[in-house]
Structure formats: C-alpha cells, structure tokens
C-alpha positions in Angstrom: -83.3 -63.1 14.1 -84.1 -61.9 10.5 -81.2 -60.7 8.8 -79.8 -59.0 5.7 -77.4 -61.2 4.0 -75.6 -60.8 0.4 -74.6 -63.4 -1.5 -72.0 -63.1 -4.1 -71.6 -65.7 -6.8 -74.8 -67.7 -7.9 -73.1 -71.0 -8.7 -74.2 -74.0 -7.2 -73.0 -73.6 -4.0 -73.9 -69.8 -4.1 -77.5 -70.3 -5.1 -78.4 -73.0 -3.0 -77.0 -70.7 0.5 -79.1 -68.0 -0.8 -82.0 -70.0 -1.4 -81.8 -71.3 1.7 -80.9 -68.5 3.8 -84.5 -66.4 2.4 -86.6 -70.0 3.1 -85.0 -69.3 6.5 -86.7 -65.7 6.1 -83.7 -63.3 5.9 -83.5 -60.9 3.6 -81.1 -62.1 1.0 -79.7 -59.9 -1.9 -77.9 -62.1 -4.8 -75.6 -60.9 -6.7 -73.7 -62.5 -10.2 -72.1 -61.5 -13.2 -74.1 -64.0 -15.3 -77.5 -62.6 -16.4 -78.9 -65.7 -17.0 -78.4 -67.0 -13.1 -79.9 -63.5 -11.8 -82.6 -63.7 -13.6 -83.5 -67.9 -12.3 -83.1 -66.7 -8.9 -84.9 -63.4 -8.8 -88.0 -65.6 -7.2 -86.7 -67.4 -4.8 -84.7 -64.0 -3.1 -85.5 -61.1 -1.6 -83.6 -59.5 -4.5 -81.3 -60.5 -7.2 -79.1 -57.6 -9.4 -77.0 -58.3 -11.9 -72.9 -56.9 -10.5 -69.3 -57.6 -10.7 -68.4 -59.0 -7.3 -64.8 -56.8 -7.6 -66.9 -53.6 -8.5 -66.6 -51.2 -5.4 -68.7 -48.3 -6.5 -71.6 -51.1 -7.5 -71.0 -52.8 -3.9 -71.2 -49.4 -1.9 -74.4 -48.3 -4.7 -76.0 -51.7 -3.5 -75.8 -50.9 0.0 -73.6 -53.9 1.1 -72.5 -51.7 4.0 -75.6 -51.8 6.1 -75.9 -55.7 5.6 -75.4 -57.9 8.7 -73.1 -60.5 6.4 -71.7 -61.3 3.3 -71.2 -65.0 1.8 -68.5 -65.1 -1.3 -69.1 -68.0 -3.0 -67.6 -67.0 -6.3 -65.0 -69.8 -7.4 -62.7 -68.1 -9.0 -59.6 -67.2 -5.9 -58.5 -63.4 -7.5 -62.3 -62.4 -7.8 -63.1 -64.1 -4.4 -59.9 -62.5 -2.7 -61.1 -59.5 -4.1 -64.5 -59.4 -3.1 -63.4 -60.0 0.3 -61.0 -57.2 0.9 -64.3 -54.6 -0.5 -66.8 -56.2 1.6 -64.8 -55.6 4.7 -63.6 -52.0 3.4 -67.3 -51.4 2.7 -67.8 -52.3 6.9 -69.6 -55.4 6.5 -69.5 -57.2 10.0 -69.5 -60.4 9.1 -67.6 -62.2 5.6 -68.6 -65.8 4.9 -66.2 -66.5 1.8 -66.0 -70.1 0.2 -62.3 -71.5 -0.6 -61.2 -74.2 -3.2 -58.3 -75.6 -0.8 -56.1 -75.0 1.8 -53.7 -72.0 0.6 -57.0 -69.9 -0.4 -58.4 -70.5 2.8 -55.7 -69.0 4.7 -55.2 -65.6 2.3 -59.0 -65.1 2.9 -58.7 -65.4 6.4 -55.5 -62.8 6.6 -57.7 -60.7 4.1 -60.6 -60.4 6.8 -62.9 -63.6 6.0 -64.7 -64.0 9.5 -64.9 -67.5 8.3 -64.1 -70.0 5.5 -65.8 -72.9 4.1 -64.9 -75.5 2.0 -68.1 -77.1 0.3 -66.3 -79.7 -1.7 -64.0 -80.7 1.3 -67.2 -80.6 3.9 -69.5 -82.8 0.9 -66.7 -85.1 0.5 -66.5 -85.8 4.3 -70.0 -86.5 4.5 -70.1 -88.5 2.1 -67.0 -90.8 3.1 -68.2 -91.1 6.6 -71.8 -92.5 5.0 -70.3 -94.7 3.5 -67.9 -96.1 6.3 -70.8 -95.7 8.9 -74.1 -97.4 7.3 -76.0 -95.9 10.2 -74.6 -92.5 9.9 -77.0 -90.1 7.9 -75.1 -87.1 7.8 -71.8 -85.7 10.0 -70.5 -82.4 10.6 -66.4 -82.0 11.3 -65.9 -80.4 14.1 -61.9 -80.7 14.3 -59.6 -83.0 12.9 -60.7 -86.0 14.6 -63.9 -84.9 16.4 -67.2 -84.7 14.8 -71.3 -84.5 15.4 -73.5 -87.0 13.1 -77.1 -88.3 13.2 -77.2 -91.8 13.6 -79.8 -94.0 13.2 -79.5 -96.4 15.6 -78.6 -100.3 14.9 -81.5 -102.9 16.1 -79.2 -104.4 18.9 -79.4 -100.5 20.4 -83.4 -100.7 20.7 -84.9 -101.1 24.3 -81.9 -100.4 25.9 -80.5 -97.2 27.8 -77.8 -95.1 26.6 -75.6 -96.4 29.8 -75.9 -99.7 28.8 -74.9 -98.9 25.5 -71.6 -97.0 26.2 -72.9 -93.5 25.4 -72.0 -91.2 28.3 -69.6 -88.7 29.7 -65.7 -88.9 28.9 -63.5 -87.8 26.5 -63.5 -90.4 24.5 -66.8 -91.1 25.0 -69.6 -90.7 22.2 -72.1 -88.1 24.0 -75.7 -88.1 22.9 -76.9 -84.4 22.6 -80.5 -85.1 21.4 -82.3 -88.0 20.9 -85.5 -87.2 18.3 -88.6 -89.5 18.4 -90.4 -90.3 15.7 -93.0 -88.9 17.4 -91.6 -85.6 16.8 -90.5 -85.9 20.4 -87.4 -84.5 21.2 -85.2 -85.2 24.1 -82.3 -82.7 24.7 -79.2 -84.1 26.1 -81.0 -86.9 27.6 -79.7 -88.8 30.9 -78.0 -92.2 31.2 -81.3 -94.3 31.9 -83.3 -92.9 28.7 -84.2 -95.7 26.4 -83.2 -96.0 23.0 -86.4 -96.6 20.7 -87.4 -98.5 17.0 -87.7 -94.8 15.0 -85.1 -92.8 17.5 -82.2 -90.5 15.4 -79.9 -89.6 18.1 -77.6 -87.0 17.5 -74.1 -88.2 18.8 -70.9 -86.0 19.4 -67.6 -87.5 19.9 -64.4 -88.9 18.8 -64.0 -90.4 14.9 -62.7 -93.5 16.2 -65.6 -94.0 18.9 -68.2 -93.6 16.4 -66.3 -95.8 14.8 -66.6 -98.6 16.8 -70.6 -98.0 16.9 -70.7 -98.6 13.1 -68.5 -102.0 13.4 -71.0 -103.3 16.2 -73.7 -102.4 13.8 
C-alpha cells in the first residue's frame, strides 16, 4: 500500500530510508536543517524542504499530521527526543525514531516512538555474524538469541533434502522459510523431502547457536 512517510534528518542513515522508502513508491517528504542535503535529495523524493525537526509550527505548516508515519533519524538525542514528542502531538500514527544506544532507546519509546532502531547496533550484527558464518549473506535479529539469515548453502548440502540435513520442525531446530532458485523459483516454507540445489539461498529461522553449528559443518 502506497504511503505518506516523513523523514526527519538526512544523514546517512536518514537519506538512504528515504531514498528507499520512494524507490518502494511511497510518497516520502524529507526534511533537514542542512541546505546542502535538501537540496542532493530533492530528486530522488517526493519532496524535500529545508526545517528544523524541533520546529512545531513548521511540522503542523508541512502537514506531518495527515502522514501515515514518521522516521527520526536525526542523531543528535535532545533534537530526536524532541522531534518525537511533536510528531506524536501533531497525531502522527506511526513514529520510527533511530537511537544511538540503549538509554535513548528507552526515553523514545516512553516518549511515544512506535518503534526504535538502532542502525549501528543492527550493521554491526550483520556484519559480525558474516564474518563468523562464511555462508551467511546477511541476518536479521530477531531476539536476543534468535535470528532469520540467508544462507547460501555449503556443497555437502547440495542433492540432499532438508530432513536429511537437520532443517525441520523444533525449537531448536533451524526452520527453512523459503528456499529461492536461481531460477527465480521460489519455494515458500518448503516440506521435509524438498531438495537442496547448486544456486539455492534458503532463508533459515532459528536459534544463534543452531545456525551455528551449520557454519562449523561448512
């Protein structure tokens, strides 16, 4: 479903969410302080105006009330802290507001953040599990100790079905959600006595340790 999104704070982080969200094809509004990173972005958005994030009466002149969400991805904790407390005054539905470490992440969520991210945190986690699981090509945290990755599957997998491999039902089981061909095939939440193939990515959700234990036998 297309919808209206604003995006406050064009850094790295910022920019690259709005960029994506409008390839997505919502309608994103950007918003910065920094003339300089309005003016980059103004072709790759819907529309991009130069604001204070903390500014109410050029929040509620925008028309940030009748958007679906709001991300804050403004680094600096008073202006993102801020930023949150308007949007949700304004009546924005849903707050998306990026936090620098633990502390921040819980004052956003008791100002109203619907949810928090942390983009170093998360990019750090992917990259640590790429490099402790060569097969792994990207992983998503789920909970502490429970994740979702891609995995490209080791030669000793190919020709053989996911039962004879281990991946099944359980709780410490690794569960294979989808396996894609390279076909462009895709197989969703495929049964025990599907075949594993050269050029498969199966997308695997389970335990840390489990898919642990996959990389090792790699």
């Amino acid at each position: 479903m297309r919808k209206q999104v604003v995006v406050l704070g064009l850094g790295r982080f910022g920019r690259m969410v709005a960029i994506t969200l409008h390839q997505l094809h919502h309608q994103v509004l950007a918003v910065d302080s920094d003339a300089q990173r309005v003016q980059e972005i103004i072709p790759l958005v819907t529309e991009a105006v130069r604001a204070e994030a903390t500014d109410e009466a050029a929040l509620q002149n925008l028309g940030v009330a009748a958007f679906d969400a709001a991300v804050v991805a403004v680094g600096d904790i008073p202006t993102s802290l801020m930023a949150t407390v308007l949007l949700k005054r304004l009546g924005v539905p849903f707050v998306v507001a990026r936090a620098n470490d633990d502390l921040h992440g819980v004052t956003l969520e008791k100002l109203g953040a619907d949810r928090v991210v942390y983009p170093e945190r998360e990019t750090g986690l992917r990259l640590a599990h790429a490099l402790n699981y060569p097969d792994v090509v990207d992983y998503l945290e789920v909970t502490r100790d429970f994740g979702v990755s891609k995995l490209t599957p080791p030669e000793h997998f190919i020709g053989h079905t996911l039962e004879e491999l281990g991946l099944g039902r359980g709780r410490d089981a690794l569960n294979v959600l989808v396996i894609r061909r390279s076909n462009n095939q895709v197989v969703v939440l495929p049964d025990r006595f599907e075949r594993v193939l050269k050029g498969d990515l199966l997308i695997l959700a389970g335990r840390d340790e489990s898919l642990e234990r996959v990389g090792r036998s790699a």
